[in-house]
C-alpha positions as a printed NumPy array, in Angstrom:
array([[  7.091,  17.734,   3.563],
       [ 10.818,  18.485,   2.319],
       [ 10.844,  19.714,  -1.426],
       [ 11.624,  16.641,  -3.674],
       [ 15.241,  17.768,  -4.004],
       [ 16.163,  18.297,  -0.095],
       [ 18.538,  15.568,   0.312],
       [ 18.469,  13.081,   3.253],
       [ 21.523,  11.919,   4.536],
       [ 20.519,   8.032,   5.73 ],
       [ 22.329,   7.193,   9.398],
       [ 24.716,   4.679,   9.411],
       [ 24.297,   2.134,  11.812],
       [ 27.226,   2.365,  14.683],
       [ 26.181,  -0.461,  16.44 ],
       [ 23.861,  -3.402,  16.71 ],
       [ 19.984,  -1.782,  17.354],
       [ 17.492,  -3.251,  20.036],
       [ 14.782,  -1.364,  19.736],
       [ 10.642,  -1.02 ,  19.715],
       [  8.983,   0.757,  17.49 ],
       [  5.438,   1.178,  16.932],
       [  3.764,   2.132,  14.199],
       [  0.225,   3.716,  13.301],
       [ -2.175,   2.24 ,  12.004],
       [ -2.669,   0.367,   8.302],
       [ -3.133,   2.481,   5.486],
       [ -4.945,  -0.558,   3.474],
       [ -7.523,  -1.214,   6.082],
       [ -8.203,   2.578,   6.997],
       [ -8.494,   3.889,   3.166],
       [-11.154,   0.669,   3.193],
       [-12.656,   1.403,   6.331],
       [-13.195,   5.245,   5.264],
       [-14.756,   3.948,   2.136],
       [-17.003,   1.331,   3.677],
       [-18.21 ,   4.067,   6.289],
       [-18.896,   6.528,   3.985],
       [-21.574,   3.882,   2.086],
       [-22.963,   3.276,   5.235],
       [-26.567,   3.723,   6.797],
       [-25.169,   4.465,   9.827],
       [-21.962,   6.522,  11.1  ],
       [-18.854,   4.443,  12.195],
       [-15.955,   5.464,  14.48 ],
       [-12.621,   4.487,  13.356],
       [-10.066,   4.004,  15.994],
       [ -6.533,   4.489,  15.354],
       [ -6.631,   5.068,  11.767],
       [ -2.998,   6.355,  10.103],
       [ -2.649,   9.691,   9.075],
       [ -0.5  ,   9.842,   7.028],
       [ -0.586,  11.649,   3.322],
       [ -2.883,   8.87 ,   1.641],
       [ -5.395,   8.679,   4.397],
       [ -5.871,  12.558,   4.359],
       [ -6.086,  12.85 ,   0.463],
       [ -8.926,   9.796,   1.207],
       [-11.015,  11.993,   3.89 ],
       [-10.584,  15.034,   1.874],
       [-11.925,  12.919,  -1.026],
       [-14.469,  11.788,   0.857],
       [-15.461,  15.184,   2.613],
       [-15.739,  16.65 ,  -0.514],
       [-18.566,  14.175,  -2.056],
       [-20.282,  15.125,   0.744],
       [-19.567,  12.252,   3.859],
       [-19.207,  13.99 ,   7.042],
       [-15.204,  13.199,   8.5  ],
       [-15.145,  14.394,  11.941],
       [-11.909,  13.893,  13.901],
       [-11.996,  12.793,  17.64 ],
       [ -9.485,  11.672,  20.455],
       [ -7.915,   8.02 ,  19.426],
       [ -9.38 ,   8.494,  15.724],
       [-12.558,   9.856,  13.232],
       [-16.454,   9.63 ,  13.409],
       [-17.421,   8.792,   9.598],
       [-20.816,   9.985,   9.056],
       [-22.291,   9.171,   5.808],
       [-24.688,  11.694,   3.733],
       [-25.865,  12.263,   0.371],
       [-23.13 ,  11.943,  -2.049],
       [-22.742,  15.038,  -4.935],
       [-20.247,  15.601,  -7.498],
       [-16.679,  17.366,  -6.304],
       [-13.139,  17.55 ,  -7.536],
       [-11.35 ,  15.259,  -6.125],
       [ -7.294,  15.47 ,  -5.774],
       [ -5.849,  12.133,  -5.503],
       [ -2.373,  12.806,  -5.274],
       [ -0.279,   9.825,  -5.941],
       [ -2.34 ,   7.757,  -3.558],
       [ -3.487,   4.31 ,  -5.929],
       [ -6.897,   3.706,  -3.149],
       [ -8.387,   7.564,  -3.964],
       [ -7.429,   7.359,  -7.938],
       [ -9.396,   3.608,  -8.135],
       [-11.105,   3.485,  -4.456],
       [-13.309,   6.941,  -5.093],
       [-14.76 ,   6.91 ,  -8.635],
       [-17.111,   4.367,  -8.013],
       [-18.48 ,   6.46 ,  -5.234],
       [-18.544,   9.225,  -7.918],
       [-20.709,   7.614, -10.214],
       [-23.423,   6.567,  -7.432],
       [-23.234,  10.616,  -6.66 ],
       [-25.431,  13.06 ,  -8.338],
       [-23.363,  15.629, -10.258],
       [-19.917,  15.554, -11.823],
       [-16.941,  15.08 , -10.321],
       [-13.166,  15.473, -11.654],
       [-10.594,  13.026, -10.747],
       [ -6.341,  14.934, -10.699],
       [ -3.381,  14.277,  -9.238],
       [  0.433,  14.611,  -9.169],
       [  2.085,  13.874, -12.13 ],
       [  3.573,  10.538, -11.211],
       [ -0.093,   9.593, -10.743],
       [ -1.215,  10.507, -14.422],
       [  0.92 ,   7.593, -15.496],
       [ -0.456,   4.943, -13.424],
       [ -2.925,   2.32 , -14.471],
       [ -6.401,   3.357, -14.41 ],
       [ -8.426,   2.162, -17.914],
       [ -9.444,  -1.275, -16.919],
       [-11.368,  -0.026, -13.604],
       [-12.748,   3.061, -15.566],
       [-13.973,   1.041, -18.203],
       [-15.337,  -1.624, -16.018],
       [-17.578,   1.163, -13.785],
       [-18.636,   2.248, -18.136],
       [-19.81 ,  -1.651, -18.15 ],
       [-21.834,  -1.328, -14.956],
       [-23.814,   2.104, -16.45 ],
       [-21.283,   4.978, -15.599],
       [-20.552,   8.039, -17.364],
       [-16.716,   8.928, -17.665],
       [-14.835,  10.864, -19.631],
       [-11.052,   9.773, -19.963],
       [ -8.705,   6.995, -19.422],
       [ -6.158,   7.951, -16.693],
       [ -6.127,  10.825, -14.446],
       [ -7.355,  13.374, -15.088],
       [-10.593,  11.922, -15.794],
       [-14.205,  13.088, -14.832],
       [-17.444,  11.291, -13.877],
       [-20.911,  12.538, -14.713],
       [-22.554,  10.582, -11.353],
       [-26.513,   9.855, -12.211],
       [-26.772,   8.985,  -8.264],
       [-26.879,   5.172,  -8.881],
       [-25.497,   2.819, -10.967],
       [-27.424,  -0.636, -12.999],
       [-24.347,  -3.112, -11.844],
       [-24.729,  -6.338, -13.489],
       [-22.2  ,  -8.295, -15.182],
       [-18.735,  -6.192, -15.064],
       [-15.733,  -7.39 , -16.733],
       [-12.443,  -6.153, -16.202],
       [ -8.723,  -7.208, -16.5  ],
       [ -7.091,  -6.296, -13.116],
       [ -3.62 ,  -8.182, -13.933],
       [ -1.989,  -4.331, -13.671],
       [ -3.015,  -4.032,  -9.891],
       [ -5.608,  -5.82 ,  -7.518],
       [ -7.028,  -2.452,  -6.419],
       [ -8.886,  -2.338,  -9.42 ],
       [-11.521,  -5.503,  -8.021],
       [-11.24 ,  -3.881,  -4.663],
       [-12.547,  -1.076,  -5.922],
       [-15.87 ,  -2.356,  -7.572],
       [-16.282,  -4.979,  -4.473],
       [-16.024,  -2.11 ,  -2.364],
       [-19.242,  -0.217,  -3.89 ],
       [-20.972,  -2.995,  -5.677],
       [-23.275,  -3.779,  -2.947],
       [-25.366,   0.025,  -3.708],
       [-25.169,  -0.96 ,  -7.308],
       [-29.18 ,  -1.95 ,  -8.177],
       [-28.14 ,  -4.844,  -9.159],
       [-25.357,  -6.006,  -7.388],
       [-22.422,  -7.101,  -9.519],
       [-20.644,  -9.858, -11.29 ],
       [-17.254,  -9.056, -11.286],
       [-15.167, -11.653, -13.764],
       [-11.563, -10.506, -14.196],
       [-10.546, -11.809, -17.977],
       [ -6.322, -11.234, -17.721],
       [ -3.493, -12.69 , -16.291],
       [ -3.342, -13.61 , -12.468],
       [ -4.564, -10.88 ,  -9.838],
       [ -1.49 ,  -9.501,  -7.886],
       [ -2.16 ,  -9.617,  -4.289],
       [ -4.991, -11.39 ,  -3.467],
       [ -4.259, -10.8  ,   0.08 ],
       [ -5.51 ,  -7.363,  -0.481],
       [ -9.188,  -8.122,  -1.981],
       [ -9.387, -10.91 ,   0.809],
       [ -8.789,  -8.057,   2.803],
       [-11.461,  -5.731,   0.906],
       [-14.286,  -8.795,   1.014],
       [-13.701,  -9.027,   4.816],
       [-14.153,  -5.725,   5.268],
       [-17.166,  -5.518,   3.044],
       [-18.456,  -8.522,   4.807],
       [-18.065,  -7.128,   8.107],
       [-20.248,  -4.007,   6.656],
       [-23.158,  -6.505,   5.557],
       [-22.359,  -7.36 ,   1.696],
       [-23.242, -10.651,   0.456],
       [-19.865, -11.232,  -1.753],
       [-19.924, -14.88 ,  -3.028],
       [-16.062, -15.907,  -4.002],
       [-16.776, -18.093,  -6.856],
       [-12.856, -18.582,  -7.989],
       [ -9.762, -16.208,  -7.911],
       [-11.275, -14.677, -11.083],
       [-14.763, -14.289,  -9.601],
       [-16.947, -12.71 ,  -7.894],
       [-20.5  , -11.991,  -7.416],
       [-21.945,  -9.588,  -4.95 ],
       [-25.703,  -9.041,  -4.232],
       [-27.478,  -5.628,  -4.075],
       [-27.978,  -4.751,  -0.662],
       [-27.266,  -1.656,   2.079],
       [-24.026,  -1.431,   4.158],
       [-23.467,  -0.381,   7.621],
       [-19.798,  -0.899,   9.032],
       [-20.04 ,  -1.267,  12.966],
       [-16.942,   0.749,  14.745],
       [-13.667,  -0.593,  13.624],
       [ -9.691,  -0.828,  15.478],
       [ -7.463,  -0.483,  13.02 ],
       [ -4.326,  -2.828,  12.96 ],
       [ -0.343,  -1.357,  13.11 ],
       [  0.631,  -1.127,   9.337],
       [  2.844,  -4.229,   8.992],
       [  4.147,  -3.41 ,   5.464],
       [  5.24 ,  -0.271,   6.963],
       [  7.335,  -2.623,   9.452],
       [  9.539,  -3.956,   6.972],
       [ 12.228,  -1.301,   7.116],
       [ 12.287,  -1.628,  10.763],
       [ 12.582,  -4.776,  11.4  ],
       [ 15.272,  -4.993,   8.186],
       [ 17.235,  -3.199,  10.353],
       [ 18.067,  -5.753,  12.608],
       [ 19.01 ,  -8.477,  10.043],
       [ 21.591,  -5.352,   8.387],
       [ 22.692,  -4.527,  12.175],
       [ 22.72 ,  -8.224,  13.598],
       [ 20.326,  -6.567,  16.583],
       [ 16.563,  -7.044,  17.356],
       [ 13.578,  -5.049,  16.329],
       [ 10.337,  -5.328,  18.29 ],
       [  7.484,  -3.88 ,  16.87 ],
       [  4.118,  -4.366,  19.289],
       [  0.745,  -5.026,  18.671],
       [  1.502,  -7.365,  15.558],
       [ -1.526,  -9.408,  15.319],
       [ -1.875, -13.215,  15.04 ],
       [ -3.897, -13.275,  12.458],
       [ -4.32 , -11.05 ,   9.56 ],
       [ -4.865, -10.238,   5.903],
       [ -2.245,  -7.606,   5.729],
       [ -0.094,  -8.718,   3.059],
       [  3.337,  -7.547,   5.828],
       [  2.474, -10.747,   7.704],
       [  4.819, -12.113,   5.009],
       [  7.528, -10.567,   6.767],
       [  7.716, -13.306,   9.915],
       [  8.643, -15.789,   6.684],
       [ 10.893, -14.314,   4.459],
       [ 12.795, -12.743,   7.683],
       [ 13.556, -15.829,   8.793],
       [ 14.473, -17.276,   5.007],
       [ 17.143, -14.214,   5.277],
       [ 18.413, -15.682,   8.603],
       [ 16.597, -14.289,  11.389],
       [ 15.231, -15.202,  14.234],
       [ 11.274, -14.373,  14.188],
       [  9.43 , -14.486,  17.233],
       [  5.597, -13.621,  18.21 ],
       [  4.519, -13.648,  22.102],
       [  2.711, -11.251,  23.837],
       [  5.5  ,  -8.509,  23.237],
       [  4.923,  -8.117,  19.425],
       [  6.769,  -9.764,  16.151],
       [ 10.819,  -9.546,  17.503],
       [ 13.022,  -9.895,  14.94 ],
       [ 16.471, -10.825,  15.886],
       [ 19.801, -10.917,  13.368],
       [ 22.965, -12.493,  13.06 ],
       [ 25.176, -10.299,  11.56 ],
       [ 24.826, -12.396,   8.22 ],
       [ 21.619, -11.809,   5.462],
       [ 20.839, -14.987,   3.844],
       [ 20.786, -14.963,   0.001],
       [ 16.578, -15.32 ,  -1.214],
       [ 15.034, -16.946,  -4.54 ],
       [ 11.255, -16.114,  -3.836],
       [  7.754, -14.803,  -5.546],
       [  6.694, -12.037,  -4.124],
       [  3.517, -12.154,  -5.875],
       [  1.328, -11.698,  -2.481],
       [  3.225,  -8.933,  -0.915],
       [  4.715,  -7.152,  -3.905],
       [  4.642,  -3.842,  -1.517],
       [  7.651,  -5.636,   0.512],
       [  9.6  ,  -5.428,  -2.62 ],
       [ 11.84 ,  -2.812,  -2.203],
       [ 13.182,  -3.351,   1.123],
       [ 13.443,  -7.051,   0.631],
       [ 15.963,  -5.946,  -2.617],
       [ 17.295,  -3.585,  -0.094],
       [ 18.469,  -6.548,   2.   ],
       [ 19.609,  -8.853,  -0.905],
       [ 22.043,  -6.37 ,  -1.971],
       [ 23.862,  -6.679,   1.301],
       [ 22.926, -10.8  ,   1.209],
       [ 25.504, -13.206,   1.654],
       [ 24.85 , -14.592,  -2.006],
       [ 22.908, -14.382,  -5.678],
       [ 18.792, -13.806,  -5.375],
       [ 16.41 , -13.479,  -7.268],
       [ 12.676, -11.991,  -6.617],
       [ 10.053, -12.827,  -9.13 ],
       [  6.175, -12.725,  -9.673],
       [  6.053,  -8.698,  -9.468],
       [  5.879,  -7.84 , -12.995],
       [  2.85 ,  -5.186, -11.597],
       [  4.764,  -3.221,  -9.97 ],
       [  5.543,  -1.579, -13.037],
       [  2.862,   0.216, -12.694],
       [  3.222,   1.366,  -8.937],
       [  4.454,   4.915,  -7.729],
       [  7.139,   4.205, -10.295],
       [  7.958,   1.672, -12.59 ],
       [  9.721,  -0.512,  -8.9  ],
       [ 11.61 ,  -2.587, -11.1  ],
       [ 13.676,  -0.138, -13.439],
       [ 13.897,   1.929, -10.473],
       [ 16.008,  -0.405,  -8.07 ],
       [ 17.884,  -2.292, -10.975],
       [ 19.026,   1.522, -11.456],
       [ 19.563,   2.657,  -7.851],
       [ 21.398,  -0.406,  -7.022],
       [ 23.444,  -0.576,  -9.817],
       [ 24.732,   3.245,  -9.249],
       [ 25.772,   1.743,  -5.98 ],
       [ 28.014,  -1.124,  -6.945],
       [ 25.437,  -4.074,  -6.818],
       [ 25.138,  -6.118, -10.089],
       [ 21.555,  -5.992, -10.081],
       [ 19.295,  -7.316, -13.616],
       [ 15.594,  -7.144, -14.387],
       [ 13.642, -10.014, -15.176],
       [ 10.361, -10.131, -16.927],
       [  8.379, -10.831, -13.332],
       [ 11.434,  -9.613, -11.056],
       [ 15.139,  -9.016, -10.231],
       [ 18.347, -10.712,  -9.576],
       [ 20.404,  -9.128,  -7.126],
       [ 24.357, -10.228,  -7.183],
       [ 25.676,  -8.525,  -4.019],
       [ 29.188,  -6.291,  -4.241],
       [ 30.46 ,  -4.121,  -2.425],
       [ 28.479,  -1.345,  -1.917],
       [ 29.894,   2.349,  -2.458],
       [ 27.845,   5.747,  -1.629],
       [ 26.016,   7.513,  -3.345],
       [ 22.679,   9.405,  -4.54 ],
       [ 19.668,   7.056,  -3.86 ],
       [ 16.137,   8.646,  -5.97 ],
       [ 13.137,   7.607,  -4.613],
       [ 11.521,   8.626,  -7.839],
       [  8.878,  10.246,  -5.307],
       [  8.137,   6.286,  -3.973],
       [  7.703,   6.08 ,  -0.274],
       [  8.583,   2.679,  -0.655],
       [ 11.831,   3.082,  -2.872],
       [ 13.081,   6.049,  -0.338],
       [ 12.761,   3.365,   2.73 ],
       [ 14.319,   0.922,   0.867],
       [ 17.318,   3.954,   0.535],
       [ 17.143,   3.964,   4.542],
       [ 17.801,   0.382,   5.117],
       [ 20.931,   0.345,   2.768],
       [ 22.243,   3.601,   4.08 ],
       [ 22.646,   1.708,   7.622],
       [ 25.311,  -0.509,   6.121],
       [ 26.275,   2.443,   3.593],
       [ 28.056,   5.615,   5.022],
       [ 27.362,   8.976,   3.083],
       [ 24.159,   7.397,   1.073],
       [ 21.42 ,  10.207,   0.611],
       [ 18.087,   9.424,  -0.122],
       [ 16.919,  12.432,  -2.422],
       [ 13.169,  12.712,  -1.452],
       [ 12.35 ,  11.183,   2.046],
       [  9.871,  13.592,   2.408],
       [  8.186,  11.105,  -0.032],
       [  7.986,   8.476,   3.432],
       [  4.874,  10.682,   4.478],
       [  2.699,   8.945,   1.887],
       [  1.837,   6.377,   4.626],
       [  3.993,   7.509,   7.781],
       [  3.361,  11.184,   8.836],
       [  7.214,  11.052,  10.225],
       [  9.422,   8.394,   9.08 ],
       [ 12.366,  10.823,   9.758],
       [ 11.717,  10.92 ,  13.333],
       [ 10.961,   6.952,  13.798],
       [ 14.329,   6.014,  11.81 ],
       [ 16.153,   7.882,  13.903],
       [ 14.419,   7.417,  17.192],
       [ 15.345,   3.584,  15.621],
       [ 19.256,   4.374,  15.44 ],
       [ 19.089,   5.899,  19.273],
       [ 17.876,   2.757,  20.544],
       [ 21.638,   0.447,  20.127],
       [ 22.785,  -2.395,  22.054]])
């Protein structure tokens, strides 16, 4: 990975682009699919899982409790074994900080929870002190933080307030099936950001053999019960997409990107819409999701509350719109990588856009756009967002897009195997 100060000179776009790309696979359904395997009875091959920085931090999580991680041709062979206390390095990855310590506590021995410093800031009370409600040891309240695993846990009734980030129910729905008693998970804040993703997490969990009742958006109850995940595919990343296939709305070309299922709970599906709110042409046949643009970006009002990843690049585009938007319903991701928010109002601003915060969002007044410095604030997201603006922006440089390999091993190479392929 560059060093966080090796500058990144974004390509400008010459041309219109017509291109397919394809991407690996999601990071949100193989950080759950490691997870789910390594509670199994049973080992489970994972086929076409990304690997990418996140997914390895998860395996070497994982591997280090004691769950066997075997790579093969095409993908991994998870099989599961008796969990023991480790250290476990997170990084900056938000599934290992929440996803892990609830494997932790159902291991025998202690385990310590670190990662980079960006991570020490992020949210992690509310799950720690809903795995305290359900029997666990801990000591701490954010990374680092250590758990004293007594190789089970009671479960029960487990309150929590997951307004700050939706991983914090995936987390417990994830494990709560080896809990003795199951659990009743009751989240007691505001709304739950994304439920996209823990729809995601209970089919997944389902799929592995849990018994998760949804009795509202703010509950939960899962029975006590074993798991064993049969073999899993794992689907393209489609948040991932989303600088792609943003650069054919800033280029007026199309973007292809294959594979893009017809159903899913990946919260990127969102894309097909608000692509074609920003006045593109969105198509889905047997080739993939085509994107197709016009030259012009269509000015957005929308809440973002479901796909608050897409953030970023969807600011990206409104900044080179054809009119005033405004983005609202992701006051969470505050509490991201980096505080999203403060970060792009910034960013953009340095660049010439009159861009606000709002207490759930932004408003983005396009201007012209000069170059200039763009700091991902080490936020894979905010350094593709960088990407997409420097194709309308000569001389922009992106200060950290080594930061991209979070959850694409080379998004270096794919942007500018993207910029080769020009109508």
């Amino acid at each position: 990975m560059p060093a966080p100060d090796a500058r990144w000179t974004a390509p400008t776009a010459l041309g219109r682009i017509a291109a397919t790309v394809r991407l690996p696979g999601s990071k949100s359904l193989t950080n759950r699919a490691l997870v789910l395997a390594a509670l199994s009875e049973t080992p489970t091959r994972i086929t076409a899982p990304l690997r990418a920085r996140d997914t390895d931090l998860m395996i070497g999580a994982l591997r280090a409790l004691g769950v066997g991680i075997a790579d093969e041709p095409g993908g991994l062979l998870v099989t599961p074994g008796p969990l023991s206390g480790a250290d476990v390095e997170c990084g900056l990855a938000g599934t290992v900080m929440r996803f892990v310590p609830p494997l932790a506590a159902l291991a025998t021995g202690v385990s310590r929870f670190d990662g980079d410093p960006h991570a020490r800031s992020r949210p992690m009370r509310p799950l720690l002190d809903a795995l305290r409600g359900a029997g666990a040891v801990l000591q701490g309240e954010r990374l680092p933080f250590t758990v004293h695993g007594q190789g089970g846990l009671p479960g029960g009734i487990v309150e929590l307030d997951s307004a700050a980030s939706s991983q914090f129910v995936s987390a417990l729905l994830l494990a709560a099936a080896r809990f003795d008693a199951g659990a009743d998970i009751r989240h007691v804040g505001a709304t739950v950001p994304s439920l996209p993703h823990i729809e995601m997490t209970i089919a997944g969990a389902n799929e592995a053999g849990a018994v998760i009742e949804t009795v509202s958006e703010r509950r939960w109850l899962v029975s006590p019960g074993k798991l064993d995940l049969p073999d899993q595919v794992i689907e393209p990343d489609l948040s991932n997409a989303a600088p792609f296939l943003a650069a054919a709305l800033v280029t007026g070309g199309a973007v292809t990107v294959p594979h893009w299922p017809a159903t899913t709970s990946q919260p990127g599906a969102h894309l097909a819409e608000l692509l074609t709110r920003m006045g593109a042409n969105v198509v889905l046949d047997e080739n993939g999701l085509t994107v197709t643009g016009t030259g012009t970006i269509s000015a957005l009002d929308v809440d973002l509350h479901e796909a608050s990843e897409l953030t970023p690049v969807i600011a990206a585009l409104c900044a080179l719109a054809d009119g005033p938007s405004r983005i609202s319903g992701v006051a969470h991701i505050r509490g991201h990588e980096t505080d999203r928010l403060a970060a792009l109002r910034t960013e953009l601003a340095a660049l010439g856009a009159d861009a606000s915060e709002t207490e759930d969002g932004l408003i983005i007044r396009p201007a012209p756009l000069r170059a200039g410095l763009w700091h991902a604030y080490a936020d894979h997201r905010m350094a593709q967002a960088g990407a997409v603006l420097g194709l309308a922006v000569s001389g922009l440089q992106v200060d950290d897009i080594g930061s991209t390999s979070k959850t694409l091993a080379d998004f270096p190479g794919l942007w500018a195997g993207l910029l080769e392929q020009s109508a």
